[in-house]
C-alpha positions as CSV (number, residue, x, y, z in Angstrom):
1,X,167.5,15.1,-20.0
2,X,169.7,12.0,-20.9
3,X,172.7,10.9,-19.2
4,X,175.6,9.1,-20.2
5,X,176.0,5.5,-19.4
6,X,179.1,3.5,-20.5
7,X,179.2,-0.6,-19.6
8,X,182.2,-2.9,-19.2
9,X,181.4,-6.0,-20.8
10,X,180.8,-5.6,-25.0
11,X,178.9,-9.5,-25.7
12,X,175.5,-10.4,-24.6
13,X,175.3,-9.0,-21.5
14,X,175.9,-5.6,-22.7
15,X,173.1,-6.3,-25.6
16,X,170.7,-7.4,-22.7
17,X,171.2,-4.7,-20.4
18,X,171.1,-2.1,-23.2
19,X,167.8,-3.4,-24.5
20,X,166.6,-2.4,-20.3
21,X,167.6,1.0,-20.6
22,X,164.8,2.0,-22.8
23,X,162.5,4.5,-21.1
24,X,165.1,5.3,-18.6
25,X,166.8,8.6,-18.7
26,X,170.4,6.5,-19.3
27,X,171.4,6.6,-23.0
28,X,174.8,4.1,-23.9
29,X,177.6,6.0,-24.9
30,X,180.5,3.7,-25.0
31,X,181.5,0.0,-23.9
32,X,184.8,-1.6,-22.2
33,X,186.2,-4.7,-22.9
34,X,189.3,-6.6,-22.0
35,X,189.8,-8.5,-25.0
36,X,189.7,-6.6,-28.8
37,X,185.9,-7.2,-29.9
38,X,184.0,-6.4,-32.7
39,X,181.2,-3.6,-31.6
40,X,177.8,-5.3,-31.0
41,X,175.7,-2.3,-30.5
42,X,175.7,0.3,-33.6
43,X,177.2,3.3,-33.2
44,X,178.6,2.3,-29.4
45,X,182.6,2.2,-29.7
46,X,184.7,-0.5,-27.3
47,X,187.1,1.0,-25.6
48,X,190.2,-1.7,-24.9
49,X,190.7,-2.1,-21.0
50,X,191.5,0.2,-18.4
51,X,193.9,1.7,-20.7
52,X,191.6,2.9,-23.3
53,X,188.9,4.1,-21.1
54,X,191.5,6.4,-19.0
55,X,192.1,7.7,-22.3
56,X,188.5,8.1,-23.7
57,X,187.5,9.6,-20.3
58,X,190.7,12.0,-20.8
59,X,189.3,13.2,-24.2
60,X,185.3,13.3,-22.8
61,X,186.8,16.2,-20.2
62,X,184.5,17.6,-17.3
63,X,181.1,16.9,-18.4
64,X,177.5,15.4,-16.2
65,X,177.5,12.7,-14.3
66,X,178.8,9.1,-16.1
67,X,177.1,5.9,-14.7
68,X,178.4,2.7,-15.4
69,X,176.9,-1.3,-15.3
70,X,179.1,-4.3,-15.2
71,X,177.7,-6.3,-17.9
72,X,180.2,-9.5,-17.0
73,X,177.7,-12.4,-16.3
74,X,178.0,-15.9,-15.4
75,X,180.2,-17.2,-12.5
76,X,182.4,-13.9,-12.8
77,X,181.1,-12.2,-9.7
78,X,184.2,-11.2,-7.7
79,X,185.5,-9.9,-11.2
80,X,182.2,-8.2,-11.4
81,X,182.7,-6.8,-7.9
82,X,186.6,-5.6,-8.6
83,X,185.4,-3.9,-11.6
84,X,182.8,-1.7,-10.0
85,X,185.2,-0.7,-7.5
86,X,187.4,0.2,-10.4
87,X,185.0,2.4,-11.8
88,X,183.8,3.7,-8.7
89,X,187.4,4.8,-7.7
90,X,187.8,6.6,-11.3
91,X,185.0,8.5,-10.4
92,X,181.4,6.6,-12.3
93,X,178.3,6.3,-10.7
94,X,177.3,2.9,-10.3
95,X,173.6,2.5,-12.0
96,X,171.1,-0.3,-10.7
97,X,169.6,-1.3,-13.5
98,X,165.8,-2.7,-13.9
99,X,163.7,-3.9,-16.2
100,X,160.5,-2.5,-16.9
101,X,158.7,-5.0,-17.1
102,X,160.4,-6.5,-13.6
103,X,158.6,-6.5,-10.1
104,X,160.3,-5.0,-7.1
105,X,158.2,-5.6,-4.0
106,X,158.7,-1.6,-2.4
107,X,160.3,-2.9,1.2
108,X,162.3,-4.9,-1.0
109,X,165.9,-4.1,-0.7
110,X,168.3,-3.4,-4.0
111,X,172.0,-2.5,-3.6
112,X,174.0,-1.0,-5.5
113,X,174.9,-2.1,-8.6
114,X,172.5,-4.5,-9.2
115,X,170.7,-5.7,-12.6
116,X,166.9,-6.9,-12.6
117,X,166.2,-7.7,-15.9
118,X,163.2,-8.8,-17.8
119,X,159.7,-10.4,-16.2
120,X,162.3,-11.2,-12.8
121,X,160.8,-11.0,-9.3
122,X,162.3,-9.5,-6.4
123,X,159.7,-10.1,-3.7
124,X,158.7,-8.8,-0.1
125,X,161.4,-7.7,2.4
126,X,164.2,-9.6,0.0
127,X,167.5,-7.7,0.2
128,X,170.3,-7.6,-2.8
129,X,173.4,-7.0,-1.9
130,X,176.0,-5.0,-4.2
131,X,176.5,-5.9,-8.2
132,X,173.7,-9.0,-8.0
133,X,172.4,-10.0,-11.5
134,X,168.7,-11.5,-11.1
135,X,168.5,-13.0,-14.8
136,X,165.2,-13.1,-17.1
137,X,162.2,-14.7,-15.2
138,X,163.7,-15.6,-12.4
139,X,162.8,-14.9,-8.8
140,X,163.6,-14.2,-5.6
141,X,160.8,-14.9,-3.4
142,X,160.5,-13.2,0.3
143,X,163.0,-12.5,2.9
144,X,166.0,-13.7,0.6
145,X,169.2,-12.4,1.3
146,X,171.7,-12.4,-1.8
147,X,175.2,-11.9,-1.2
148,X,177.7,-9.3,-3.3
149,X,178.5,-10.5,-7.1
150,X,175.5,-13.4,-6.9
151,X,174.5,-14.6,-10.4
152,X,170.7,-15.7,-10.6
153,X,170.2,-17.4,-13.8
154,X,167.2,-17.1,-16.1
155,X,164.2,-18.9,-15.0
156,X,165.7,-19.8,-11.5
157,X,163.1,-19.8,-8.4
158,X,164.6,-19.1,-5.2
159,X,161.8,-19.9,-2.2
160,X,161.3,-17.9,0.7
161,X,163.5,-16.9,3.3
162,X,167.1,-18.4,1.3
163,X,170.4,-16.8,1.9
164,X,172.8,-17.5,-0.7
165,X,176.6,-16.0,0.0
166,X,178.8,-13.8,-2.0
167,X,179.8,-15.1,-5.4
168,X,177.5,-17.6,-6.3
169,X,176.3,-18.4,-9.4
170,X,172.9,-20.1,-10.0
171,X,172.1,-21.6,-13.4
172,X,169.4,-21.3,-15.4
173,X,166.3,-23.1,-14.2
174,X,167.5,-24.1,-10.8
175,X,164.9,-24.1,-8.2
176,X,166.3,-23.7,-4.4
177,X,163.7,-24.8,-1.7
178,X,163.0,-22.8,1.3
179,X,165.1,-21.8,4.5
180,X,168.5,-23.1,2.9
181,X,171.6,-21.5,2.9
182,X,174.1,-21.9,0.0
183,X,177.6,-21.0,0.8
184,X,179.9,-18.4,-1.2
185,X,181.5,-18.9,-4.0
186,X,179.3,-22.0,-4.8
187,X,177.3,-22.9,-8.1
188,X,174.1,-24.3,-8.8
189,X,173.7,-26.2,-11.7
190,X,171.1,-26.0,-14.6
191,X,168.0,-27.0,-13.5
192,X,169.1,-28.6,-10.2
193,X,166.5,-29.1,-7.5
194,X,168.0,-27.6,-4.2
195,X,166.7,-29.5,-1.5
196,X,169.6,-28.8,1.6
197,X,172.1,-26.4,2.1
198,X,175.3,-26.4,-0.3
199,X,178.7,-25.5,1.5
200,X,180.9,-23.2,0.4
201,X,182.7,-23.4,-2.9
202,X,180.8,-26.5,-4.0
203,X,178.8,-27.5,-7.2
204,X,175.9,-29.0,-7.2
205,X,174.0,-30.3,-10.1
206,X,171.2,-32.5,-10.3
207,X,167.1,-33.3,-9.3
208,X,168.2,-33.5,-6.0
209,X,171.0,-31.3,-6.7
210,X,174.1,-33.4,-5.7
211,X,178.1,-32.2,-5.5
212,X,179.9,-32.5,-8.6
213,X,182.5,-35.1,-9.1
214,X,186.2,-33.6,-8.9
215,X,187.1,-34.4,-12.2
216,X,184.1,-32.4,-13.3
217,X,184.6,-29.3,-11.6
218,X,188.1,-29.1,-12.5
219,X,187.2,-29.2,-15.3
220,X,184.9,-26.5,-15.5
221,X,187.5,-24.3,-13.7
222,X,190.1,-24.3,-16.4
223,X,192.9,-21.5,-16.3
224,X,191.6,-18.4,-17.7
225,X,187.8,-19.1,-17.1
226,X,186.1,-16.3,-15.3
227,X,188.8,-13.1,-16.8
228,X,186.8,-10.1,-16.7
229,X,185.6,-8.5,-19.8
C-alpha cells in the first residue's frame, strides 16, 4: 500500500528526489515552499510556508503515517537541518531516501534523513549523519564520517577514511584525498583537488584546492543566500 510523502523544497531538488521514489512504497502528495512558485510536478500542489501546510495538514485530518524529505540543496544544510526538525516536531516521519540504482555497502551507516540519489556510493563501514545529501555519482568511499546537513555534490569522490563536519557543502566534481578532515561549515569548490585538511568555515577552490580570496567569499555570501525553501 502507498504512503504519503510531502517535500519542502518545490525546484529541482524536489523533481530529483521525486523521480527516486519510483518503486518505493512513497507516492508525492504535496510540496512546501517559502517563496510563491509555480508547481513543477503535475498534479502536486505547493503549499506556501509553514503557514499553508498547518493549514493543508488541518484539512488532511487523522489519516496514515506522512513522511517528509527536505529537498533544499546546495550550501543550505543548517536550513536543511532546522526544517526537519520543524517537521519532525509537527509530527512527519522523516524518509531516507535512495536511489535504486545507488550502492549502500550493508555495515554502512545512514542517518536519518538522508538522500542517496542516482549511481552514488556509500561504501564499507561509512557513516551519514542526519539530513546528508550524497548527489548523483558521487562517493563516499570507506570509513567516512559525514557530519549533519553535509552537501556532497554530483560526481564528487571522497577517499577513504575522510571526516567532513556538519554543514559542509562539496561541489560538484571535487575529489578529497584520504585521511583529511574538513571542518564545519566549509565548502569545497567545483572540481577542487583536496590534498590537506580545510579549517572550519573556509572555501577552498582549486587543483590543489586553495582558500578563497575574501572578496570572493563575500561575495558568494550575499544577504539572503542560503533562505530555506
Amino acid at each position: 500500500m502507498k504512503q504519503d510523502i510531502l517535500f519542502w523544497g518545490a525546484t529541482g531538488q524536489a523533481k530529483v528526489l521525486d523521480e527516486a521514489l519510483h518503486g518505493t512504497p512513497l507516492r508525492l502528495v504535496a510540496l512546501v515552499d517559502n517563496r510563491p512558485v509555480p508547481p513543477p510536478l503535475p498534479g502536486v500542489p505547493v503549499l506556501l510556508g509553514e503557514g499553508g501546510l498547518k493549514q493543508w495538514l488541518q484539512a488532511r485530518g487523522p489519516r496514515l503515517p506522512l513522511w517528509f524529505a527536505v529537498a533544499v540543496g546546495g550550501g543550505h544544510g543548517a536550513d536543511r537541518i532546522a526544517l526537519m526538525d520543524l517537521l519532525l516536531n509537527l509530527g512527519l516521519r522523516a524518509a531516507t531516501i535512495v536511489h535504486r540504482t545507488a550502492f549502500v555497502a550493508v555495515d554502512a551507516w545512514v542517518g536519518q534523513g538522508c538522500q542517496v540519489l542516482a549511481q552514488a556510493s556509500v561504501c564499507s563501514h561509512a557513516k551519514l549523519g542526519r539530513g546528508v545529501i550524497v548527489n548523483t555519482a558521487a562517493s563516499v568511499d570507506h570509513d567516512c564520517q559525514i557530519g549533519d546537513g553535509v552537501h556532497i555534490g554530483p560526481g564528487a569522490r571522497l577517499a577513504g577514511e575522510i571526516t567532513v563536519g556538519d554543514r559542509v557543502f562539496i561541489g560538484t566534481g571535487a575529489v578529497v584525498l584520504p585521511r583529511l578532515r574538513i571542518g564545519p561549515d566549509a565548502v569545497v569548490g567545483a572540481g577542487a583537488v583536496v590534498t590537506r585538511d580545510v579549517p572550519a568555515g573556509a572555501t577552498v577552490v582549486g587543483s590543489p584546492a586553495r582558500p578563497l580570496a575574501r572578496k570572493a567569499i563575500s561575495e558568494e555570501r550575499k544577504p539572503g543566500h542560503g533562505r530555506p525553501h
